[in-house]
C-alpha positions as CSV (number, residue, x, y, z in Angstrom):
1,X,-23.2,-133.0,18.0
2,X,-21.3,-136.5,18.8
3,X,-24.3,-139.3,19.1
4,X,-24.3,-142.6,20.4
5,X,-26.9,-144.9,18.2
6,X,-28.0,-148.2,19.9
7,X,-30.0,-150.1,18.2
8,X,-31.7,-153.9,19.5
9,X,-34.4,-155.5,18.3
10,X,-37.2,-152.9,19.5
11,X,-36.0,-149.7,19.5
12,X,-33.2,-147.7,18.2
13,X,-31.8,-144.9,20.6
14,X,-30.1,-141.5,20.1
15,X,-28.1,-140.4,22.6
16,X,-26.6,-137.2,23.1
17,X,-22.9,-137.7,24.2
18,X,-22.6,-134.1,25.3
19,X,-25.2,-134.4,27.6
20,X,-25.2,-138.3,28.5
21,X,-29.3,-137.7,27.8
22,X,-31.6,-140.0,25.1
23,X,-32.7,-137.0,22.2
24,X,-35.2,-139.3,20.8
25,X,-35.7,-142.9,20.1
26,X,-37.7,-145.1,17.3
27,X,-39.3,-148.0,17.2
28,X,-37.8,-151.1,15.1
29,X,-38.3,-154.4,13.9
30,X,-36.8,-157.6,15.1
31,X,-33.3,-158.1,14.5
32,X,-30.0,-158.8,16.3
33,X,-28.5,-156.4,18.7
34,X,-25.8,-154.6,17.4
35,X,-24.1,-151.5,18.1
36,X,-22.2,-148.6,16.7
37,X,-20.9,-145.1,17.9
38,X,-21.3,-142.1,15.5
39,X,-18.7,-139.2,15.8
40,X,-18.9,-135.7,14.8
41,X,-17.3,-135.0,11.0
42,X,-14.1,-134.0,12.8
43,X,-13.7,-137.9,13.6
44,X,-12.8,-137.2,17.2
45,X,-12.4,-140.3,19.8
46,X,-15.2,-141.5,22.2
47,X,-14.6,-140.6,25.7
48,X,-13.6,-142.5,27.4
49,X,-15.9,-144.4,30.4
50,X,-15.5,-142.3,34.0
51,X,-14.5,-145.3,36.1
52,X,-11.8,-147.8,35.7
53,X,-12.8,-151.3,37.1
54,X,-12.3,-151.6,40.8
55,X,-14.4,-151.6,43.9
56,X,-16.6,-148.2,45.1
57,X,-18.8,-147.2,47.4
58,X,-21.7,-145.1,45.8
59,X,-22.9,-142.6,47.5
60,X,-26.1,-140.8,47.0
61,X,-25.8,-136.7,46.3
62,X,-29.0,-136.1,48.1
63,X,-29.0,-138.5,51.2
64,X,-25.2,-138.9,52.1
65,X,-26.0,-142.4,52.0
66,X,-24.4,-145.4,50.5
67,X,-25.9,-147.8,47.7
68,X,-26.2,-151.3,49.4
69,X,-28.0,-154.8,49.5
70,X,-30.5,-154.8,52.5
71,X,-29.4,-156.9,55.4
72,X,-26.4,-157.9,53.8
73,X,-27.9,-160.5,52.1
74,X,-26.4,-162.3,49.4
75,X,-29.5,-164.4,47.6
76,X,-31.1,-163.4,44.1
77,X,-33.7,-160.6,44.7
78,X,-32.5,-159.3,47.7
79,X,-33.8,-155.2,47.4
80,X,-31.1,-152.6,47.4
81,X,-31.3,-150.0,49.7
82,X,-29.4,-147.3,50.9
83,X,-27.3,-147.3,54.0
84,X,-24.5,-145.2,55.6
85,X,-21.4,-146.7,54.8
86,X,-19.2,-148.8,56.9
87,X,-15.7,-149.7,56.5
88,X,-16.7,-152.9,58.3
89,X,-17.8,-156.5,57.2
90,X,-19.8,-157.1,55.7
91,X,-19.0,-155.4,52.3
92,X,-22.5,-155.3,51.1
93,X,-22.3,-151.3,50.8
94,X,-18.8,-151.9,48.5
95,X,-19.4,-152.5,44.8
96,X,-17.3,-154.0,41.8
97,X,-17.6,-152.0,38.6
98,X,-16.3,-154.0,35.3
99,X,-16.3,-152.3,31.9
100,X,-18.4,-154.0,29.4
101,X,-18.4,-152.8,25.9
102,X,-19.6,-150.0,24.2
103,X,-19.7,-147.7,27.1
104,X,-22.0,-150.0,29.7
105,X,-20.6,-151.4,33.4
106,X,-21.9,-154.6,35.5
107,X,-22.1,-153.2,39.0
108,X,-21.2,-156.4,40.9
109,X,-22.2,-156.5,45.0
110,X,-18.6,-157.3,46.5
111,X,-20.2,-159.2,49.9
112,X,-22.8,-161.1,47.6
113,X,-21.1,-161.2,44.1
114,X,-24.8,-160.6,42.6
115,X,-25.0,-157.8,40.0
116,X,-27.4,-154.7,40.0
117,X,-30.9,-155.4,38.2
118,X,-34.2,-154.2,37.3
119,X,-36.2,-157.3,38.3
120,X,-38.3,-158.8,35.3
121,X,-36.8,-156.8,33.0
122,X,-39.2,-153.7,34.2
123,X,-39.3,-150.5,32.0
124,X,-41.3,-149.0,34.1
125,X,-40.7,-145.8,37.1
126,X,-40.8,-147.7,40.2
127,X,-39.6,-150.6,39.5
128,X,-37.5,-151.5,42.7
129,X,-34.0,-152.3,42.1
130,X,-32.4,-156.2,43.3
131,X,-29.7,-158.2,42.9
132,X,-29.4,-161.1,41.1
133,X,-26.7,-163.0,39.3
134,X,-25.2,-161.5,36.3
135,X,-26.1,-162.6,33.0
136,X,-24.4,-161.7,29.7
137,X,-27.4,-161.8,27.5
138,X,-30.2,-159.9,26.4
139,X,-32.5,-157.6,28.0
140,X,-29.5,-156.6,29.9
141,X,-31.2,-155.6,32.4
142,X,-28.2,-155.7,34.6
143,X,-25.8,-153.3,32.7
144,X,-25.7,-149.9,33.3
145,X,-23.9,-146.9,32.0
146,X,-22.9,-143.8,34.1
147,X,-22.7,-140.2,33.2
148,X,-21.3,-137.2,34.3
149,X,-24.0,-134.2,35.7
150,X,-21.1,-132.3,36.4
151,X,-19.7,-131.0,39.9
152,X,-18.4,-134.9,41.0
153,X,-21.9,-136.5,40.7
154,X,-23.2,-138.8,38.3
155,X,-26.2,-140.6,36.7
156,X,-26.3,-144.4,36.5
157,X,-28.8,-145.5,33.5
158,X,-30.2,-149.3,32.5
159,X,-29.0,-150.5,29.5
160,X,-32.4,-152.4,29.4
161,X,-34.9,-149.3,30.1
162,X,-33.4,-145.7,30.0
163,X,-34.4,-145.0,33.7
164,X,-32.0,-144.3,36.3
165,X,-30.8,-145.2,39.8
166,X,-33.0,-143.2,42.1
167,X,-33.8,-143.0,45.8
168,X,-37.2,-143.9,46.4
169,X,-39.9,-140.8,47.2
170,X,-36.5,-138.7,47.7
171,X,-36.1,-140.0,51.6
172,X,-33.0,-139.7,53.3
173,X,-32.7,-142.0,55.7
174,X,-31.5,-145.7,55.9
175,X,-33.0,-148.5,54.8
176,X,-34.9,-146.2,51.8
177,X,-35.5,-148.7,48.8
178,X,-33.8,-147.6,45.5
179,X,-35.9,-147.5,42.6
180,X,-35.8,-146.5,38.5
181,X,-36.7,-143.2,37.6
182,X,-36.4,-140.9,34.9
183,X,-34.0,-138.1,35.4
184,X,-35.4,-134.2,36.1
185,X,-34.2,-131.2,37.7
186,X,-37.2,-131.8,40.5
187,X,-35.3,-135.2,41.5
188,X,-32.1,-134.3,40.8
189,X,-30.1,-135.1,43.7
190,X,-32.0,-138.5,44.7
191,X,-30.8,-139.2,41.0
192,X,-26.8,-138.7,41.0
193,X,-24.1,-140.4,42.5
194,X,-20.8,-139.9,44.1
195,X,-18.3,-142.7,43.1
196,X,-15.4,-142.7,46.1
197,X,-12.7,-146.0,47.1
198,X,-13.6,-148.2,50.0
């Protein structure tokens, strides 16, 4: 099977790249953050990352509704909810995805220009997603990869703690806080996300 090893200064992480899941990870000591990708003996390339960089609405499987900063607001810590999506001003439901390395993304807010972030750092379920302004070092708790479930739909999982972008309590209607989860078959449509142009 092709593996993805991260390894930071805690932990190091086995991912499954077949399955975009974590197999198992270890603890470590301190050291720098570094990276590396391990390939199958067949030496065959990554894949590559799902979305180029460019603007998307996000669109919950299970709702029908669109990722988006509450009220349009455009201050640090300002909660993401989820909306149904307007093709009006403001753009708060519209977001900018840039490829980082390694396989991560910042998700950028295109009405506030503040990226998508587990406030405090949190590793914990429940921990209610914000935005705030982008920062390029560690605990990157504001990078995010995304994965393919299949069928259109994907999974969008911090960098910082494994979870991923899920509705709150599974609710469908607007204004419903987005929070980090783990992924399951039980949650799984408050879990994955349609990515579709503006």
């Amino acid at each position: 099977e092709n593996r993805l090893i991260v390894v930071d200064c805690k932990m190091i992480k086995f991912y499954n790249l077949n399955t975009g899941t974590l197999d198992y990870k270890i603890a470590k000591p301190g050291a720098a953050f570094y990276k590396a990708r391990v390939f199958s003996p067949d030496y065959q390339d990554a894949p590559s990352m799902p979305f180029a960089d460019g603007d998307y609405v996000i669109t919950n499987r299970n709702s029908g509704l669109a990722l988006a900063v509450k009220d349009a607001g455009v201050a640090n810590s300002d909660p993401i909810v989820q909306y149904a999506y307007t093709a009006a001003a403001p753009t708060n439901d519209v977001w900018t995805l840039t490829q980082l390395t390694n396989g991560y993304y910042k998700i950028v807010n295109k009405n506030s220009v503040k990226a998508l972030h587990v406030p405090s750092a949190g590793t914990e379920k429940k921990d209610i997603l914000v935005q705030y302004t982008y920062s390029t070092g560690a605990p990157f708790n504001d990078e995010w990869s995304i994965v393919s479930i299949g069928s259109g739909y994907y999974k969008i999982i911090s960098r910082n703690s494994d979870l991923i972008v899920n509705v709150k309590d599974g609710v469908t209607t607007s204004g419903a806080a987005i929070w980090q989860w783990t992924y399951s078959t039980g949650n799984a449509g408050t879990s994955e996300w349609g990515f579709s142009a503006p």
